[in-house]
C-alpha positions as CSV (number, residue, x, y, z in Angstrom):
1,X,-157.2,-7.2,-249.8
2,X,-158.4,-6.0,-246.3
3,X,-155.3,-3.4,-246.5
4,X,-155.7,-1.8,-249.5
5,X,-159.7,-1.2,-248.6
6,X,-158.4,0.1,-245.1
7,X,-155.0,2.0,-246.7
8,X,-155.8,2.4,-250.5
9,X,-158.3,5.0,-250.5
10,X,-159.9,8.2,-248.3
11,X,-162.2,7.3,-245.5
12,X,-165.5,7.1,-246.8
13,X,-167.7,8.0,-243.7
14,X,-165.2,10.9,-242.5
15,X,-168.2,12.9,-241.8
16,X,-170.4,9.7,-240.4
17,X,-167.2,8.7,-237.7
18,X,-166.8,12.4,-236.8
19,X,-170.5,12.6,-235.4
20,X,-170.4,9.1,-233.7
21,X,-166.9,10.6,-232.2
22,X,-168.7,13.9,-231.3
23,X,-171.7,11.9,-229.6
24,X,-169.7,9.4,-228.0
25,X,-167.6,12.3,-226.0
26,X,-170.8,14.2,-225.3
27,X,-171.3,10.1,-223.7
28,X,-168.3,10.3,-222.2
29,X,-168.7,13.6,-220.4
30,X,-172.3,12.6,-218.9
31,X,-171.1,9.4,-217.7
32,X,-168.3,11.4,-216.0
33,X,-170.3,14.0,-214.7
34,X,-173.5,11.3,-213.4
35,X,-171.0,9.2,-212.0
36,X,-169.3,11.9,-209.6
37,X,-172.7,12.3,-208.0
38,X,-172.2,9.7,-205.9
39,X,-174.1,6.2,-205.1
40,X,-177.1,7.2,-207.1
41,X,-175.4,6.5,-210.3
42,X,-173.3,3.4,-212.2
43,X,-172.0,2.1,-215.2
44,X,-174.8,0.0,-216.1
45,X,-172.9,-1.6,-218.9
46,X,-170.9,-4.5,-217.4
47,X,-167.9,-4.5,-219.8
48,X,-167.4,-0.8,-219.2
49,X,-168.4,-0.7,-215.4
50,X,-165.5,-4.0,-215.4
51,X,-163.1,-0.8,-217.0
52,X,-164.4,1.6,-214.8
53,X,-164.2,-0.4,-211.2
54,X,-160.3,-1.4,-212.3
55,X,-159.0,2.0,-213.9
56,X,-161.1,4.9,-213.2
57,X,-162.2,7.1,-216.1
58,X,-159.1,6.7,-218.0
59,X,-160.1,2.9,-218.4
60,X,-163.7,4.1,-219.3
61,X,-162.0,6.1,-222.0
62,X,-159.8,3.9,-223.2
63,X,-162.7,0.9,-223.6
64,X,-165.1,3.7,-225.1
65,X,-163.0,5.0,-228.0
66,X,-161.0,1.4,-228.6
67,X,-165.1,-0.1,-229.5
68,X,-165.7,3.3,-231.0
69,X,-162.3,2.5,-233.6
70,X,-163.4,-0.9,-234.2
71,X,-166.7,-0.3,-235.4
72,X,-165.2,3.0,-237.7
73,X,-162.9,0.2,-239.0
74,X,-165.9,-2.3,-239.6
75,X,-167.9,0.4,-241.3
76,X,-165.4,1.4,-243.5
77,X,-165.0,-1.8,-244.8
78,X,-168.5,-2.7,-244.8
79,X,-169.1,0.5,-246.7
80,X,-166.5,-0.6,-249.5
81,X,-168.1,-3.8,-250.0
82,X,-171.7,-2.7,-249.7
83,X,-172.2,0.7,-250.3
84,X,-174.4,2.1,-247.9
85,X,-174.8,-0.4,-245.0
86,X,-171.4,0.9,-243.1
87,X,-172.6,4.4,-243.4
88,X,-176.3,2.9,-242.1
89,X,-174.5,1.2,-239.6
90,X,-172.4,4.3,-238.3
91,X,-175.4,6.3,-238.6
92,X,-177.7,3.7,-236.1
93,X,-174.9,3.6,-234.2
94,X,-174.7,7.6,-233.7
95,X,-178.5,7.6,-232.9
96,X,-178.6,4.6,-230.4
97,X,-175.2,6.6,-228.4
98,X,-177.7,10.1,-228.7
99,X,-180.2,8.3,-226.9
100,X,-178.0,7.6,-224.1
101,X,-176.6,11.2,-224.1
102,X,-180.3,12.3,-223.9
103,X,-181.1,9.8,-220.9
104,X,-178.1,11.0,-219.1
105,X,-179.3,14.8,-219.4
106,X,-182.9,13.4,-218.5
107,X,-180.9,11.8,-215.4
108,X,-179.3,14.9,-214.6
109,X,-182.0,17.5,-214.6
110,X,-184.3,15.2,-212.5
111,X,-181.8,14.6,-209.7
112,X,-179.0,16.3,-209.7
113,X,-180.0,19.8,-210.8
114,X,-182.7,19.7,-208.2
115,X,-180.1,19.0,-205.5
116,X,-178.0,22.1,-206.5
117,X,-180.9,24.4,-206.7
């Protein structure tokens, strides 16, 4: 059953996953860049800091968009079950990783863009 709602039709939140994709690289790219600063700036989530201390960026990356799949997966079979919670869910999800991509900016143009100035 779970196979033909994953293989049996077209995704249903194509549009939904691309953003959360988009976002999450836009993540992805701030982490990088706040993290290259120097001592001022960590991981502060522990699973991906345990990724980042052991393999660098590429484990960062590899963590990031392995959670990112899952939950694409979850949705889209949420979505076929419930209509309109996996697309809900996608869309919270795409919000709550803007945030972060708008505190990293915030980050950036309070200490590092002074610095370079």
């Amino acid at each position: 059953m779970l196979s033909r709602e994953l293989f049996g039709d077209p995704l249903r939140l194509s549009r939904e996953s691309a953003t959360l994709l988009a976002v999450s690289v836009l993540d992805l790219l701030m982490t990088h860049t706040l993290l290259r600063q120097g001592f001022h700036f960590y991981e502060s989530n522990p699973v991906a800091n345990w990724f980042f201390s052991r393999w660098n960026m590429v484990g960062m990356v590899a963590f990031k968009f392995v959670l990112i799949t899952v939950a694409i997966v979850f949705c889209e079979v949420v979505e076929r079950r419930r209509p309109g919670l996996g697309r809900r869910v996608l869309e919270l999800g795409t919000v709550a990783a803007g945030a972060v991509v708008a505190y990293s900016l915030l980050l950036f143009f309070r200490h590092v863009v002074p610095v370079i100035g």
